[in-house]
C-alpha positions in Angstrom: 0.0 0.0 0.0 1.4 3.6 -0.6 1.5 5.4 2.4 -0.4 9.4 1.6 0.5 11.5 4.8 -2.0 14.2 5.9 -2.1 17.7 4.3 -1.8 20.9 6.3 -5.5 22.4 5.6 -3.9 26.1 3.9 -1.1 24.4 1.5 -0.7 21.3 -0.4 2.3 20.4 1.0 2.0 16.7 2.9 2.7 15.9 6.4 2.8 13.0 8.4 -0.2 11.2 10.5 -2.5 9.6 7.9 -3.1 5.9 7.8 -1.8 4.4 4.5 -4.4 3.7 1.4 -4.7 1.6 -1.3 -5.4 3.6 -4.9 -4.8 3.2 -8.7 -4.0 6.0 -11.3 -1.8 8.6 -10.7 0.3 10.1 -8.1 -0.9 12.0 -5.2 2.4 13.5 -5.1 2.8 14.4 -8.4 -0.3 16.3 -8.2 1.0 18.0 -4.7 4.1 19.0 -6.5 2.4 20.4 -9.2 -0.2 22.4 -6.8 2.3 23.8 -4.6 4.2 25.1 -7.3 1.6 27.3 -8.6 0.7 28.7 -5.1 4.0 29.3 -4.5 4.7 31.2 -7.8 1.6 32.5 -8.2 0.6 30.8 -11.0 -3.3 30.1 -12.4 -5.1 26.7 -12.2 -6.8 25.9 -15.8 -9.6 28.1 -15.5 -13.4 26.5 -15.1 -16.0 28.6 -13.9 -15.9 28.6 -10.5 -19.9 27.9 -10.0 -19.7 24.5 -12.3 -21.6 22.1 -10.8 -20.2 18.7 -9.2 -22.0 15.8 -10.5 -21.9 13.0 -7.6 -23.4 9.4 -8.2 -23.0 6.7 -5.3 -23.6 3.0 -6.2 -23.5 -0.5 -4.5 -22.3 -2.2 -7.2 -22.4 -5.7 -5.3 -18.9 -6.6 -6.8 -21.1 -6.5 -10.1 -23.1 -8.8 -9.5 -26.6 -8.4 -11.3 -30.1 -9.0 -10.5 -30.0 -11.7 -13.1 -27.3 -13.6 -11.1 -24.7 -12.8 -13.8 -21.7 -11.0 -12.9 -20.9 -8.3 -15.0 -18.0 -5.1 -14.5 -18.9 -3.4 -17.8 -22.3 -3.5 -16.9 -21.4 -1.5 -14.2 -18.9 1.0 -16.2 -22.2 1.7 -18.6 -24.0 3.4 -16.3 -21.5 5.6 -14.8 -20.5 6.5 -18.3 -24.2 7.5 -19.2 -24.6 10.1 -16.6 -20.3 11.0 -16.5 -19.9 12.3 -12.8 -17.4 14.2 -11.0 -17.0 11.7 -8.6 -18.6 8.3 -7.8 -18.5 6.9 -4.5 -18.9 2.6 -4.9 -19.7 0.0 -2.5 -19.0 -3.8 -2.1 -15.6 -3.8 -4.1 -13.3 -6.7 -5.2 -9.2 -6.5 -5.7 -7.7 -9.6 -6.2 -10.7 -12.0 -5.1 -10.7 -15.8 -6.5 -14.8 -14.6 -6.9 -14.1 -12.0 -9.7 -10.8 -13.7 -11.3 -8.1 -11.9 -9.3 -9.2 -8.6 -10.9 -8.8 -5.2 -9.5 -12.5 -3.5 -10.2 -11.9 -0.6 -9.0 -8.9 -0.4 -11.5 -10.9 -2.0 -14.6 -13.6 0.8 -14.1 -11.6 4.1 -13.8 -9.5 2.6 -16.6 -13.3 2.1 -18.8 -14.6 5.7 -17.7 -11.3 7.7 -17.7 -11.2 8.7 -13.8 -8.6 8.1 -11.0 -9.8 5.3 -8.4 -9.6 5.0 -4.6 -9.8 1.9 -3.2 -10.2 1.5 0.7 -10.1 -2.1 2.1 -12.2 -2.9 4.6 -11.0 -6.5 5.2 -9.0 -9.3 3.6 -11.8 -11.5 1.4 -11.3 -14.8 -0.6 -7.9 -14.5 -1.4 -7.6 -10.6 -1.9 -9.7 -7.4 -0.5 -13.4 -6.4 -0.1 -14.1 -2.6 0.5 -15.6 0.6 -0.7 -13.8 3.0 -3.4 -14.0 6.2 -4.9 -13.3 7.5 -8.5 -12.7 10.8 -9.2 -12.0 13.6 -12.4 -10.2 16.0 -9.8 -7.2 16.1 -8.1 -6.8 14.7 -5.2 -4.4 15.9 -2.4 -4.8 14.1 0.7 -6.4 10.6 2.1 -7.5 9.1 5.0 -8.9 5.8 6.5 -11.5 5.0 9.1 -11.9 1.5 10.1 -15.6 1.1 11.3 -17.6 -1.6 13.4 -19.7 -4.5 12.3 -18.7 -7.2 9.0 -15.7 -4.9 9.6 -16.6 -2.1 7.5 -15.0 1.3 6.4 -15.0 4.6 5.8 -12.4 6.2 3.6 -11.9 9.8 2.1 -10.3 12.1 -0.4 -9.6 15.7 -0.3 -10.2 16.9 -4.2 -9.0 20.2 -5.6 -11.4 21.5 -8.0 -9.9 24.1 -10.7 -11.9 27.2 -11.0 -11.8 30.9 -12.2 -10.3 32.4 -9.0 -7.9 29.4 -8.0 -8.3 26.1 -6.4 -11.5 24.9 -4.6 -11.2 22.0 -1.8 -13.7 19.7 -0.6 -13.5 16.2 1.2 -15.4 13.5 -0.3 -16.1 10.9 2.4 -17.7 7.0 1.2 -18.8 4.7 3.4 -21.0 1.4 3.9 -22.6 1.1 7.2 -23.1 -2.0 8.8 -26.6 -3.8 8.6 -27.3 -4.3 12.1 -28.7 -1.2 14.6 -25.6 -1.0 17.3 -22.5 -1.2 14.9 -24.3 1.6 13.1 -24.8 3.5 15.9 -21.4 3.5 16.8 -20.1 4.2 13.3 -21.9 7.5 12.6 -20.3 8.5 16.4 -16.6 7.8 15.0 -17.7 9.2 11.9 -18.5 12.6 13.2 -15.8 12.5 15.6 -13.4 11.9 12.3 -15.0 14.3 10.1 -13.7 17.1 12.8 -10.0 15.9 12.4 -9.8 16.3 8.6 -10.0 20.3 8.9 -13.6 21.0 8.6 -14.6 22.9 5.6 -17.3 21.6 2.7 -18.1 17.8 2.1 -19.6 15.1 1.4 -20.6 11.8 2.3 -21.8 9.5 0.0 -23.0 5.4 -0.1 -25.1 2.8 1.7 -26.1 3.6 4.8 -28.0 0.5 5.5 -30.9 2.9 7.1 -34.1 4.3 6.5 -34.6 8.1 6.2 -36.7 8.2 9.5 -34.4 6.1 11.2 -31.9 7.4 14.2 -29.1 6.3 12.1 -29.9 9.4 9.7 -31.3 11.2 12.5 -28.0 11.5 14.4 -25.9 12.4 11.0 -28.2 15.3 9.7 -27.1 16.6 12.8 -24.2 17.7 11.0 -25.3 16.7 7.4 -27.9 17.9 5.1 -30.4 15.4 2.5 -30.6 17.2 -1.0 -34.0 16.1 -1.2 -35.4 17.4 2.3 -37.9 14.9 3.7 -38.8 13.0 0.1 -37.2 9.3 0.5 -36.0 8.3 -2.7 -36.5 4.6 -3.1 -32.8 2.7 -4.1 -33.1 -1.4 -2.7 -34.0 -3.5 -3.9 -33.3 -2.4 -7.4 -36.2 -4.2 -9.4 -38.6 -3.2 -7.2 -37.3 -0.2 -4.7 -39.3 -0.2 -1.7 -36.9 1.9 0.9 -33.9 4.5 0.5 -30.4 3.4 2.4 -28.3 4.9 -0.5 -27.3 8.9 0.4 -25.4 11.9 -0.6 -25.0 14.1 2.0 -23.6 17.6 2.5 -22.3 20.0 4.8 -22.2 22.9 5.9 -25.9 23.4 4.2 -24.9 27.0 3.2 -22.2 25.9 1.4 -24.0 24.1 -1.7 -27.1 24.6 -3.6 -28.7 21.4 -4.8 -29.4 21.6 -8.6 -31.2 17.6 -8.8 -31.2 14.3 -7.2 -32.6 11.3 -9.1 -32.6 7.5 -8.8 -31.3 6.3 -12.1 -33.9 3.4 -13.4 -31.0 0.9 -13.5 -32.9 -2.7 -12.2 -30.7 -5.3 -13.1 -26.8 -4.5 -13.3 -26.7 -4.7 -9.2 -29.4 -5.1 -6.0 -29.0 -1.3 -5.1 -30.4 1.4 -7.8 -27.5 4.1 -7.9 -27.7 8.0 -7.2 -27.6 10.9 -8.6 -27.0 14.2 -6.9 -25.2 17.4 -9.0 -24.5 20.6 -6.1 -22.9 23.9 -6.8 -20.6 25.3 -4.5 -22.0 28.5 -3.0 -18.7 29.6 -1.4 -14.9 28.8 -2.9 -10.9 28.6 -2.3 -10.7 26.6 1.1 
C-alpha cells in the first residue's frame, strides 16, 4: 500500500499522520508538487467557472453482480459513463478476489470511464480485499482511512482540488457502507463525526449505503451535521427491481455551502441489488 500523509488544511504540502491507502491511477504527489508550485509562484489553475456544478453518483455495485445472477463489471462501467460524474462513491468492491478472477474492479472501471480510483479495504476476502472505493475527475491531495464496526466495515476519504476561475477549490469527499445491524451503526456514525472534525472542517460530502431508512436514528444523528438534497422525500434505491426503501445517500455540509441543482434515482434494475444515485450541487462559497 502507498502510504499518503496528511495535508496541512492552507497548503498542499504533505505531512505526516495519515493511515496508508490503497489507490490506482496517478500520483498523489505528483499532483501535490504540481499544486504547490503554482501557489508558490503564483501561478493560475486551468480556468473553469468557478460555480460549475459537481455531478456526484453513489452506487452498491455488489462486486457486479446483477439481479439476473450474472456477474458483469462493464455492466457497471455503462452506467456511470451514461450520466459522467465528478466523482462516484462505490460499494462492495473486489481486488484480487478468486470470486471475480483476481481482478482489481476498482482499476478496470476508472480505466473504462477515464477517472482516478480510490480503493479502501475494509478487510482481507477470498484471497484478496473487499471494501468501498471512490473514483474521481479531480485532483486529489490528501487521504484518509476510518476502520468502522460490524462485517468490519469502512469509511475512507479524499480531499479533491477543483480548478476554478479564482484558483483552487477543496472539498473532502467521504464514502462509506454502514453495517446492517442497529448497534454497529450506531457506533459508526459517532466515529464518523468525531473523524469528520480531524480532517480540517470545511465543505463535504458523504456519499453510499447507509443500510438505514430516512426516519431512522441512524440518519437522524448524521443530519445533525449533514444535510439530505432532497429534504424529507425518500427516494427509493433497494431492492433495485422493485425499490421499496432509500439506504443509498449523498449528504452535504455545511448546508450554506452548496445549492442542490437535482437528485434522481437512475432506473437501472438489473446490473446490481441497489439502484445508484444521482445528486449534481454547486458550491456557493470557494478557495478553502
Amino acid at each position: 500500500m502507498t502510504p499518503v500523509q496528511r495535508a496541512a488544511p492552507a497548503t498542499c504540502t504533505l505531512l505526516a499522520g495519515s493511515r496508508p491507502f490503497v489507490r490506482r491511477g496517478r500520483s498523489v504527489m505528483k499532483w501535490s508538487i504540481f499544486l504547490l508550485i503554482l501557489l508558490v509562484e503564483g501561478g493560475d489553475l486551468p480556468a473553469r467557472p468557478s460555480d460549475r456544478p459537481i455531478v456526484f453518483l453513489t452506487y452498491n455495485i455488489r462486486t457486479g453482480l446483477g439481479m439476473d445472477n450474472r456477474r458483469d463489471l462493464y455492466r457497471i462501467a455503462r452506467v456511470i459513463l451514461a450520466v459522467q460524474p465528478d466523482v462516484v462513491v462505490l460499494q462492495e468492491v473486489d481486488s484480487g478476489t478468486r470470486r471475480v478472477g483476481g481482478r482489481d474492479q476498482a482499476q478496470i472501471l476508472a480505466a473504462h470511464t477515464g477517472m482516478e480510483a480510490y480503493f479502501f479495504p475494509a478487510m482481507a476476502f477470498d484471497g484478496g480485499q473487499y471494501g468501498i472505493a471512490i473514483l474521481t475527475r479531480f485532483p486529489v491531495i490528501q487521504t484518509d482511512t476510518l476502520p468502522l464496526p460490524g462485517e468490519p466495515r469502512v469509511a475512507g476519504a479524499v480531499r479533491m482540488v477543483r480548478p476554478c476561475s479564482n484558483g483552487a477549490d477543496t472539498l473532502w469527499v467521504i464514502g462509506t457502507h454502514l453495517d446492517t445491524r442497529p448497534h454497529p451503526r450506531r457506533r459508526s456514525v459517532s466515529l464518523l463525526q468525531q473523524w469528520v472534525q480531524t480532517l480540517g472542517g470545511g465543505a463535504a460530502v458523504l456519499a453510499g449505503d447507509l443500510n438505514a431508512a430516512p426516519d431512522s436514528p441512524t440518519l437522524s444523528s448524521l443530519l445533525k451535521d449533514w444535510s439530505l438534497p432532497q429534504g424529507a422525500v425518500p427516494l427509493h434505491t433497494f431492492p433495485a427491481d422493485s425499490p421499496r426503501v432509500q439506504i443509498d445517500y449523498v449528504l452535504f455540509r455545511p448546508a450554506g455551502d452548496w445549492k442542490v441543482l437535482s437528485v434522481q434515482v437512475l432506473p437501472e434494475s438489473v446490473a446490481s441489488d441497489h439502484r445508484p444515485l444521482l445528486v449534481v450541487l454547486r458550491r456557493q462559497q470557494h478557495g478553502r
